[in-house]
C-alpha positions in Angstrom: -6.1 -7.5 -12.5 -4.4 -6.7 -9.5 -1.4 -3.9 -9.3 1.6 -4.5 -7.5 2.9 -2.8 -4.7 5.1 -0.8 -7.1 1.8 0.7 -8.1 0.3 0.9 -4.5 3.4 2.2 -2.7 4.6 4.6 -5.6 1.2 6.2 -5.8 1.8 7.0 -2.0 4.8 8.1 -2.1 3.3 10.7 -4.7 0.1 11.3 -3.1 2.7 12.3 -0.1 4.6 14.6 -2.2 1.5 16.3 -3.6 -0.2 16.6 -0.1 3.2 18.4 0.4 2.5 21.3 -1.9 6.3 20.8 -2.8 7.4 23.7 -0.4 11.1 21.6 0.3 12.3 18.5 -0.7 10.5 15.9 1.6 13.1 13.0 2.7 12.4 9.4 1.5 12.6 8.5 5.4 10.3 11.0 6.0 7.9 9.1 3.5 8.3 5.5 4.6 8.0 6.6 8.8 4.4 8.8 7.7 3.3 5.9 5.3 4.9 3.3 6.9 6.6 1.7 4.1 10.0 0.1 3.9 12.8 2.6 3.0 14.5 0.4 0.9 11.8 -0.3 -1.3 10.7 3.0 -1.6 14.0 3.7 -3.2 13.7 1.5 -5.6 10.6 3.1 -6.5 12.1 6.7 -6.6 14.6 6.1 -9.2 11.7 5.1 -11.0 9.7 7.4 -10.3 13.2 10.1 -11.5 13.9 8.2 -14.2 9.9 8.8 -15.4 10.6 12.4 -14.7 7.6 12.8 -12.1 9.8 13.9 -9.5 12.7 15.3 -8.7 15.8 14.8 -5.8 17.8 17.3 -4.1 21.0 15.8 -2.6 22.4 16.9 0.8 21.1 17.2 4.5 18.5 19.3 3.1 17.5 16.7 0.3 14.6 15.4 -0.7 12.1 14.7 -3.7 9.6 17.0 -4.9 7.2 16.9 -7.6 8.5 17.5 -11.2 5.1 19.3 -12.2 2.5 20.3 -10.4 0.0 17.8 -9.0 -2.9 18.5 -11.6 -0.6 18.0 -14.1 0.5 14.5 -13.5 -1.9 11.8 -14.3 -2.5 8.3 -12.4 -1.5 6.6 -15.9 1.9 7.9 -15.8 2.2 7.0 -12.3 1.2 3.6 -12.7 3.0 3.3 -16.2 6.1 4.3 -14.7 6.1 1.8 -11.9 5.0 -0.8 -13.4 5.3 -0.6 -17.1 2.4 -1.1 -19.6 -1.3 -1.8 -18.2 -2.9 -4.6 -19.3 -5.3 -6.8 -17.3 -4.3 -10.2 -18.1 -0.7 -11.5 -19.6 -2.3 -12.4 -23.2 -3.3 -8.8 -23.6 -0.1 -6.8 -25.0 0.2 -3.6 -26.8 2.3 -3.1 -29.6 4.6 -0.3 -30.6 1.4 1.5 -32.8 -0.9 1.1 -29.2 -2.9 -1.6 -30.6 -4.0 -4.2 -28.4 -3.1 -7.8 -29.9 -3.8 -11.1 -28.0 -1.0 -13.8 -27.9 -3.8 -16.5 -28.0 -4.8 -15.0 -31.8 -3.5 -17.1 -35.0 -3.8 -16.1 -38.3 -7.5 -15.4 -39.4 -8.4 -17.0 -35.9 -9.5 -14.7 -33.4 -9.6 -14.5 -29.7 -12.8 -15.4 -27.8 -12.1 -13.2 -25.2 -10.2 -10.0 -26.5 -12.9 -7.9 -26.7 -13.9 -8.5 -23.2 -10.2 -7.9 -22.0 -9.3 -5.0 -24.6 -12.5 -3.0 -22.8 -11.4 -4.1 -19.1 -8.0 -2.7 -20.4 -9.2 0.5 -22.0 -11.5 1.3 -18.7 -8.6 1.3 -16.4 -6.4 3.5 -18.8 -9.0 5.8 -18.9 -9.5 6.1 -15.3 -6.1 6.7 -14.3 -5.2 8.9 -17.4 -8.3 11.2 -16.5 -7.3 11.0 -12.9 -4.7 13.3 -11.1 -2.7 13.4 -8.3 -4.2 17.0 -7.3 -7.7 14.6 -7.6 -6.2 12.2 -5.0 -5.3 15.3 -2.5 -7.5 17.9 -2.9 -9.3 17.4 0.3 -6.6 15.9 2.4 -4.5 17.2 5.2 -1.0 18.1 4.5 1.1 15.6 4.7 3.6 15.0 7.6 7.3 16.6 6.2 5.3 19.7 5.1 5.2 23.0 7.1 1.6 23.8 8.4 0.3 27.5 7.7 0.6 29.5 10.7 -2.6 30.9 12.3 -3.6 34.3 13.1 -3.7 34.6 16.7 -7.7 34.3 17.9 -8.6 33.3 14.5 -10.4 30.3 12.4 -8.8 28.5 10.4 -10.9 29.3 7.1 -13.5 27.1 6.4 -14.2 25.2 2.6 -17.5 23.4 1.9 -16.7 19.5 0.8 -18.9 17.8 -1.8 -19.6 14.0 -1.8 -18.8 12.7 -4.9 
């Protein structure tokens, strides 16, 4: 399964926000310049991503979008679900309104060859982006550009934080 770049661009655009730390609203110009993305496109993507209610705009020459919630609260899955409706890995694999997984390809009392190989690709990749945050995604980058960078005490470090590899 490949995502489109709905997914890929809108999980940037949040990435950005959260590397942001949602101190002011952040510009979608600002966004598409740092990332370089097309403006246009990206929104498209915010009224998405508004209408999902994972961010929210400020209008006026002081506007922006911010994160709705804070960063470890907002999973990859809603991201992703948001952008580009519900995951499945291959067309045939649908879910219905209860959440389970049916396979156009079944008839009755004939079932699918395949569906349990595509029903566990399917439930690995909402797993991984359910049990995956945006704070997961930032947590050891830079601040993004649109964001104001702490000030330093004069003749001091900047502190200094041990990284793990994961």
């Amino acid at each position: 399964m490949m995502f489109s770049t709905k997914a890929e661009y809108g999980v940037r655009v949040m990435a950005h926000l959260a590397a942001c730390d949602g101190e002011r609203p952040v510009p979608l110009g600002t966004i598409a310049d740092a990332e370089g993305l097309p403006l246009a496109y990206l929104e498209h993507l915010a009224q998405r991503l508004r209408k999902a209610e994972l961010v929210v705009s400020t209008r006026g020459a002081r506007g922006g979008y911010v994160l709705a919630r804070p960063a470890g609260e907002i999973s990859m899955a809603e991201v992703v679900t948001a952008l580009e409706g519900a995951i499945a890995p291959i067309d045939c694999i649908t879910a219905g309104e209860d959440g389970e997984l049916a396979c156009n390809h079944e008839t009755a009392g004939v079932p699918c060859p395949t569906k349990l190989l595509w029903t566990r690709v399917q439930g690995s990749i909402v797993k991984t982006l359910t049990e995956m945050t945006l704070e997961d995604l930032t947590s050891n980058q830079p601040k993004a550009a649109g964001s104001r960078q702490p000030k330093q005490n004069a003749g001091q470090d900047a502190p200094r934080r041990e990284i793990s590899a994961v």
